[in-house]
N, C-alpha and C positions, 0 to 999 in steps of 0.2 A: 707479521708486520703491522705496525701501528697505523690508526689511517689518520690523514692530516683532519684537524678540527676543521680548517674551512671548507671543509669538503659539507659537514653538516650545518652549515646557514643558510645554502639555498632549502635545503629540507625543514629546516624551522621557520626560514620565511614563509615556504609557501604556508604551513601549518597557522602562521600568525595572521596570515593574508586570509584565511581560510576561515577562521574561529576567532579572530578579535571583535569582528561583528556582532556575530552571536552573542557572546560574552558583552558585551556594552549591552544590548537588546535587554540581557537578563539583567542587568544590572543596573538598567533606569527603569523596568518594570517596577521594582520598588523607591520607586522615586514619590517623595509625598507632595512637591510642586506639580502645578499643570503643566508644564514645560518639557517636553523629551529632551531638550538637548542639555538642559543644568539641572544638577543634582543638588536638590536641595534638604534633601535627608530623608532617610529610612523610614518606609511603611507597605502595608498590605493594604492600605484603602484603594488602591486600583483593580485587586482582586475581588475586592466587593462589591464594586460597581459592574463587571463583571454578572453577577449575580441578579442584579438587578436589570438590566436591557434586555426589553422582550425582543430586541430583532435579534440579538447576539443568541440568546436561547431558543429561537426560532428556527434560525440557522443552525446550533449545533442538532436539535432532534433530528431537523432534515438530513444532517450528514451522516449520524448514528444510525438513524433508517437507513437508508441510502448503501453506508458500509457494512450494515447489519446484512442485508440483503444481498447486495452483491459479495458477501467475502461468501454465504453460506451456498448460491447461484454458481461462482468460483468454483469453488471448492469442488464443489459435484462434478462438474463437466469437466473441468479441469486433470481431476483424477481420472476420471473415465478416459479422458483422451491421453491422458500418459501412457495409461496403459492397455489401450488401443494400439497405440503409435509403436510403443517399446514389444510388445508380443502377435499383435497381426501385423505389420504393416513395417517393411524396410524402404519406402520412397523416400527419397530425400526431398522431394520436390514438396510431398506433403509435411516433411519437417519441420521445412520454410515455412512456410504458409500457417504451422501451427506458430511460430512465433514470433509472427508476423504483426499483429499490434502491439506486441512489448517492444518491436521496436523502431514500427512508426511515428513520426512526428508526434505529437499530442494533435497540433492543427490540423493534421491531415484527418486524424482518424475523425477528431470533433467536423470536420465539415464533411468530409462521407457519412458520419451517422447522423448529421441532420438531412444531408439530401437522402439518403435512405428514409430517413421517419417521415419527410416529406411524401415522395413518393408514396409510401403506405398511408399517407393522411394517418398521422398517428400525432394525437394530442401532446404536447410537450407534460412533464411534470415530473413528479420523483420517480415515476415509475418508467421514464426516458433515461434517466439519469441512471438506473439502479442497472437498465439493459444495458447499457452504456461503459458503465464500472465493469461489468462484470464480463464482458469482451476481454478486456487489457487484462483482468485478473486474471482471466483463465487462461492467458498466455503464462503467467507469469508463474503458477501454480505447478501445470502442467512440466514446466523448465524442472522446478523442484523438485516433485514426484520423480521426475524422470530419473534426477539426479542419484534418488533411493532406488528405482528401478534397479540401476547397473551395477548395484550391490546386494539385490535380495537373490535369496537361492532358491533357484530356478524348480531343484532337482525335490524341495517340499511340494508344489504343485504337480511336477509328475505323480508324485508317492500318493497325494492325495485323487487322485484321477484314478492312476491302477487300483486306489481301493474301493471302487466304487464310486466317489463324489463328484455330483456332478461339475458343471463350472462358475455357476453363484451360490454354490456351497464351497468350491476352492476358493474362490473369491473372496469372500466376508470371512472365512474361518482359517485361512491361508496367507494369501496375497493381501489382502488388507492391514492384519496385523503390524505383518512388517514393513509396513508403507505409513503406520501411523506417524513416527514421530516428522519424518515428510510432510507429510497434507497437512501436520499441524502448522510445523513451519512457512508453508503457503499461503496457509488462510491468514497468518498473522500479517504474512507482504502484503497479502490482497487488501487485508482489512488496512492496512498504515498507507498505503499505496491511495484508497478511496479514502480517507478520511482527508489527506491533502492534496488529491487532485482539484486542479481550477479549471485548465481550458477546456476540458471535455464538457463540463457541468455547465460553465459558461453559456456554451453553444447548445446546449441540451437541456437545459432546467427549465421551468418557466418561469415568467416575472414573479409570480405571486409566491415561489416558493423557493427560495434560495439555497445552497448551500454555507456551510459557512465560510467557508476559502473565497467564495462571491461577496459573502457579507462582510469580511474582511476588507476586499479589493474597495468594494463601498464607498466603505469607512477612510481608506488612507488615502482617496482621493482628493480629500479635504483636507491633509495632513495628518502627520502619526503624531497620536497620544498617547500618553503613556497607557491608557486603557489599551489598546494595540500592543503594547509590547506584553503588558500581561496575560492577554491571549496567546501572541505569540509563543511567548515561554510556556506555556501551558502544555500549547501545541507541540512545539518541541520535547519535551519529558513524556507526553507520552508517545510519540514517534520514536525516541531514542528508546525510550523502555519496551516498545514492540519490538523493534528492531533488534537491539541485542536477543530478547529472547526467542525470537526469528533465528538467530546466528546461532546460538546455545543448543536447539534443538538441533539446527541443521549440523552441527559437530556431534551432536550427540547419535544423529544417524550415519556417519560415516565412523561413529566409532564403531557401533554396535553393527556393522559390517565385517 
């Protein structure tokens, strides 16, 4: 049975509601007027300037570090506690709990970890920021891991145990292998996840050293420029280009299940 056409317009509205934005954003990035809102012809000179503002490049090393460090901080614990959670440990209660910052507020979690850093009299700076990211990573990692868990065979790490090996030799030589294309897939969320987070950093960074999602927020206070939308679009392609290949991986471990 044929389905009626106006069945798909509420579905391309929302699509068009959704992505017409976007698509305007990228499409006055190359606007050669100082003006976002009229388009007065084709250029890359916004990208150039770009290139040139030391807070913009200020901001992004801080977030590179920032994501650098909390995707590889992630990753470790993150894994560890998959497969904790998945092979010692049937609570549910500890289930919760493990994924429990992915899906807390952002403001909740940014103002418990500054009263916590408070509390510890602990200096604000990148290295507040980077413990900070790497909380919600490891939620989020640990999910995906997990995901490869409930497909890896169980019955190679017996094999590897009756023959002798111990359990961080089944581990690294066993269990891990087949957990790669996973963790890869996690660190890639973790690391797209920190490169655009704002509230956390917000409430966590210090004055003196921003990230760039802060240096952004800055910046459009004053109103958006077209320099703004050229970051943005930036931003966007490589968010979309981590993310697919986040997705790519993660099909590629349920195939190879």
């Amino acid at each position: 049975m044929r389905r009626p056409r106006l069945l798909y317009v509420p579905f391309w509205a929302t699509y068009l509601f959704l992505y017409a934005p976007i698509a305007v954003l990228v499409f006055m990035s190359f606007n050669s007027g100082d003006s976002p809102y009229s388009f007065e012809g084709f250029s890359l000179k916004w990208y150039g300037e770009l290139a040139g503002n030391a807070e913009i490049r200020h901001g992004l090393v801080n977030t590179l570090v920032v994501a650098l460090g909390a995707t590889v901080l992630a990753t470790v614990l993150g894994t560890l506690l998959a497969v904790g959670m998945a092979r010692h440990s049937r609570s549910k209660l500890l289930d919760a709990v493990s994924v429990l910052p992915a899906v807390l507020p952002d403001l909740v979690l940014a103002i418990g970890l500054l009263v916590f850093y408070g509390m510890i009299k602990m200096t604000l700076g990148l290295h507040s920021v980077l413990l900070a990211h790497t909380v919600f990573g490891m939620a989020f990692v640990a999910a995906v891991v997990r995901t490869r868990l409930t497909h890896a065979d169980t019955s190679l790490e017996e094999a590897s145990r009756d023959l002798g090996a111990g359990p961080v030799t089944t581990f690294l030589r066993i269990t891990l292998p087949q957990l790669a294309p996973g963790i890869a897939a996690g660190a890639l969320l973790a690391f797209t996840l920190s490169v655009d987070e704002f509230v956390i950093a917000f409430f966590t960074a210090a004055p003196t050293e921003p990230t760039l999602p802060i240096v952004i927020y800055s910046m459009v206070r004053f109103g958006v420029t077209p320099e703004i939308n050229a970051l943005a679009t930036l931003l966007l392609a490589v968010s979309f280009t981590v993310v697919i290949v986040a997705q790519r991986m993660t099909r590629l471990t349920e195939s190879l299940s």
